[in-house]
Every structure is written in C-alpha cells, then in structure tokens.
Phi, psi and omega in degrees: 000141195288169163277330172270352143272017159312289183298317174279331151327327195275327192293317213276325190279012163282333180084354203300161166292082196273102169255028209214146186320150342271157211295343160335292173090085152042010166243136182195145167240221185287155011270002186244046148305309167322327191268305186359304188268352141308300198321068158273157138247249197280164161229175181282277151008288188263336182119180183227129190271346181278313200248359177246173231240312149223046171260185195298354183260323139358292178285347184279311194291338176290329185278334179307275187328339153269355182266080128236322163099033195260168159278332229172138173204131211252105164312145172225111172315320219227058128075160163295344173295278156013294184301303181330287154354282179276344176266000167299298188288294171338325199237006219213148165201150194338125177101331169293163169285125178242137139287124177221156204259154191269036168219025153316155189277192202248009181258010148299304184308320176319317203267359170265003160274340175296301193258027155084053195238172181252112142278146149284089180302174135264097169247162205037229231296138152288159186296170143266108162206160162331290209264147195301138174261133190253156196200161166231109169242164302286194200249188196295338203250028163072003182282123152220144231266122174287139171329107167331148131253090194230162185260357149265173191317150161247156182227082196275140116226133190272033152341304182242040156221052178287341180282339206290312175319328181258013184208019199218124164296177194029046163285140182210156164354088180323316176205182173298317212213106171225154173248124154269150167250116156320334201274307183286014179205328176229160208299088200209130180301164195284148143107049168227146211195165170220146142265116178250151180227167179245027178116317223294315172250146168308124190334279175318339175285309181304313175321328214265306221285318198279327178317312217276341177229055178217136150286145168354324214225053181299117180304111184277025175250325148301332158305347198277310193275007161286303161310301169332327178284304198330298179297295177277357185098199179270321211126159168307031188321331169308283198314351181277307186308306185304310142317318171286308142327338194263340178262001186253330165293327190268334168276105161278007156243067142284120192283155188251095203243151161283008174269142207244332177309328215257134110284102177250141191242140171248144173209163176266011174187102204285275184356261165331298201304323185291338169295302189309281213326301152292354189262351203247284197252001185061003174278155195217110193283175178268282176221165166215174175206195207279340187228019174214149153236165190237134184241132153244134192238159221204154138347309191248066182245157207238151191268037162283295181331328186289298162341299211278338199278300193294340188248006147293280185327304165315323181285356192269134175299139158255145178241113187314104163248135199257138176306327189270010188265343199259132171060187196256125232270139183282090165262124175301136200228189198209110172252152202247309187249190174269159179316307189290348159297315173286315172315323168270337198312171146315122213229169154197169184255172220207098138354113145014276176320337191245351188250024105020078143103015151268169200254139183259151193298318200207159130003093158255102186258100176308154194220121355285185326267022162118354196277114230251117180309319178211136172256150237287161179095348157280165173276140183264112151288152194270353156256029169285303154009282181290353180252003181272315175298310194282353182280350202100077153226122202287151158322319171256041188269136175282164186212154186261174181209160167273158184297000000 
C-alpha cells in the first residue's frame, strides 16, 4: 500500500466527526460508498500537496522524479493543461516569444493567449534561437519526436508518454520542463498528471506556478493513485510490448510507431470502422479520424482484450489509402491580433459557410487530435473551410469569431 494511501486509511479509521470539505462527509451511496470516505483533501494528517516540504505526497513526486530521471516532480489534479500552464508561465513572461510547434495540443494555444506570449510556429525540425521551444512527444498517434537541439529552454508535452519510462530503452528527458498525463497509459486515476523538471527552474517557483493554475482543494485520492505508481512502477509493460510488436508485423497497416501504447491502423474510414467495432464487437478505440484508428493499450488491459482487440483487426475491411487523403494539410494563416487580443476581443459565433475571412476568436481543433486548423488572431481562410468540410464538419457548424 502506498504511502499516502496509508495516511488516508489511518485518517477514516478515526471514526471522526467531519466538518470540513467535502461536503459528502465520507457517506455516498453506491457505487461510490467505497471510495468515499478517501475522498479527502488537506488534513493535519494527510498533507498539503502546494506547501509542504516532507511529508508523504512530497517523498512520492522524489521517487517519481527518479523512476523519470528528473531532477524534480510536481503532482497535478488538472490534467496535463495545468502542466502546461505552469511550466509556460514559470519561464516566460507577457510579450514574450515562444517557438511553438503548430501540431501542439490546443491547450497550448490556450495558454499562450492567457499568458500573452508571440508565437513562432514551426513544422519538423525547430529553429536555433534563444527563447523557448514548446514541442509535442508522442503524439496522439504513438510518433515519437526526438529532443529539439536548440539553445533555448526546451517544453515537451509529453501527455501521452507517462509510460515511456517503463518500455522504452534509454529514455531521457524530453525537455528542460516536460507534463506526463498519468491517467492515459498507467494505472492512475483520471486528471491526474506531473509536471517534471530537470533542475532548469526552481522548485519553488514550478511549485507556486501548479498552486496558481490548480485547485485550491486537490483531490487526495487522486493523489493517492499517483503515489501508487510512484511506488509500484508502470506495470508489466513486456506482455504489452510483445502484443504490439506481434500486430504490428502481422498487420501492415498498422504504422510502425516506437510507442508500444499506441496501434494506429490506416483505414480508409477511421470513423465508419470505429462505430463498427463498437456497435459489433465491443472494442472501443481511442480516437479515429477519417483514414486512422488508434487502440491504446495499457498494462491492465487482461490478454482477453487482447484477443478481442486482435479479430477487431482482422474485421477491419482492407482498403487502398492515399497519402494525400491522410491527415490535415499545412495552410498558412496570417495573423491579424496577437492570441490574447483575440482571446479577449468581442466575440460572436458564426457558421462555418460564413466565416471566410474572419478573425478567429479561439482555437479551432478538430477532434482527434487536436491540433488546431486556425488559431485565435487569425484569419479564417476558405481552405481552412475547406478542409474542415472534409472533415465531417457541417457548413453550419459554429465557430467563435472576433466581432
């Protein structure tokens, strides 16, 4: 048993009188009369996850920060957005410039209108310059990106590689400052996430920065299941490994990605086939799009999933897919404000059909993966449109715009 869930097991075994959040008091009923009486946040007991110096959530983010190969590690309630956030924000300050990669998740594009910042897009390789490079490994689709070699701060997120450390040889440091989401490949409760560092910013500063974009009241039972990783590892990740290698040789169109989490399958109808599996066969995908589907697999996936995960392949129709049919085409946008201009402007929503040569308000990202076609201070193009259209996306899907 971890240690802090120790410390909530000793607090429920007091029997106490609870006048203090949440409002529950540790009675709920089923099913999660069980959990309930965890459902804590700080206590004199349990800890302070912002403030304290050595207590048990403390010694859980140091051994974490050694199975990562960190200098350092920040528990997080709020998801890798939280991380983003605070190590952005940690290193940076209003007005500044970031190189940022234009296939970043969109809650990059959030925080840099929050937080004032210039992007430099990118695509592949980032520049040599100064000022922080922001990068995304791996990607929704198991690609993973070797380290920018630039002479500024590097910022990965690495959201969906919390596993790599425990399947992957040599793993080293994504960046100076990178977010795992715990939650998508190992057994960690959902919104749970770390921010790692390698030394390059100050505890206490990374520390100050997840308080100001977290809540007040972090639930300590997801802390509870962090520790847990902290302590027990990733998991059997061989039987994983092993399964993903063996589908990834007898199918070739499975992409030959270096993440073993990821099975991305081309298909010529990401969709259609992803409703069938489930509406058929009960396997239930990650994400699809119009030419992929994505299986992410995990330690406590049992190998009946696995069975069942392998003749969900076999059922997938095969289909002749063209390169230019896949993924979303790089159109050059023209920004008219800066994110945060736009992000605050005067807003209204728009039709699709209509919004041609308007500015946009916000982030638009399709989903999966996220990457967002025009971003907020840009001009909306019509073959942003047009690729939108192609996307499933009805003429009259709203969009915000600036006023």
């Amino acid at each position: 048993m971890s240690d802090l869930l120790s410390e909530l097991y000793a607090y429920t075994g007091k029997q106490t009188a609870r006048f203090h959040m949440p409002g529950h008091k540790g009675r709920l009923p089923p099913p999660f009369d069980a959990v309930a009486p965890l459902d804590v946040t700080e206590l004199s007991g349990t800890g302070d996850l912002y403030h304290e110096r050595d207590g048990a959530i403390r010694r859980s983010e140091r051994a974490m920060a050694a199975l990562y190969g960190a200098e350092d590690c920040f528990y997080l309630t709020g998801g890798a957005t939280q991380g983003i956030y605070a190590m952005l924000s940690a290193v940076t300050r209003p007005g500044d410039t970031v190189h940022v990669a234009r296939a970043c998740h969109r809650s990059v594009y959030n925080a840099l209108a929050l937080l004032d910042l210039r992007p430099v897009w990118f695509y592949g390789e980032p520049p040599q310059a100064a000022e922080p490079v922001v990068y995304t490994s791996p990607d929704y689709y198991g690609t993973i990106f070797q380290r920018p070699e630039t002479d500024g701060l590097v910022l990965c997120d690495a959201a969906h590689g919390a596993h790599l450390p425990f399947c992957t040889d040599g793993y080293t440091p994504p960046g100076n400052l990178w977010v795992v989401s715990a939650h998508k490949t190992l057994g960690a409760l959902g919104q749970t996430a770390m921010l790692l560092s390698d030394g390059t910013a100050g505890s206490e500063l990374l520390r100050g920065k997840t308080a100001e974009f977290g809540t007040a009241s972090p639930s300590f039972l997801l802390l509870a299941s962090l520790d847990a990783v902290a302590r027990g590892g990733g998991g059997d990740w061989e039987r994983v490994i092993a399964f993903s290698n063996a589908m990834k040789k007898k199918d070739r169109r499975i992409l030959p990605n270096a993440d073993p989490a990821k099975l991305t399958v081309r298909t010529g109808d990401g969709f259609g086939d992803a409703a069938r599996l489930e509406r058929e066969l009960g396997v239930v995908c990650e994400m699809a799009d119009a030419c992929h589907i994505v299986f992410m697999l995990s330690p406590h996936n049992t190998d009946g999933d696995f069975a069942r995960l392998a003749a969900a392949l076999e059922a997938i129709p095969a289909r002749k897919v063209r390169d230019a049919e896949c993924g979303i085409p790089h159109i050059p946008s023209v920004a008219v404000l800066t994110p945060r201009e736009a992000f605050f402007a005067e807003r209204e929503q728009v039709e699709l059909a209509a919004a041609a040569g308007r500015v946009a308000a916000c982030a638009f990202a399709p989903y999966a993966p996220g990457t967002p076609v025009f971003a907020p201070g840009e001009r909306i193009d019509k073959k942003h449109l047009e690729i939108l259209w192609e996307m499933c996306y009805n003429r009259v899907s709203p969009v915000w715009v600036v006023r």
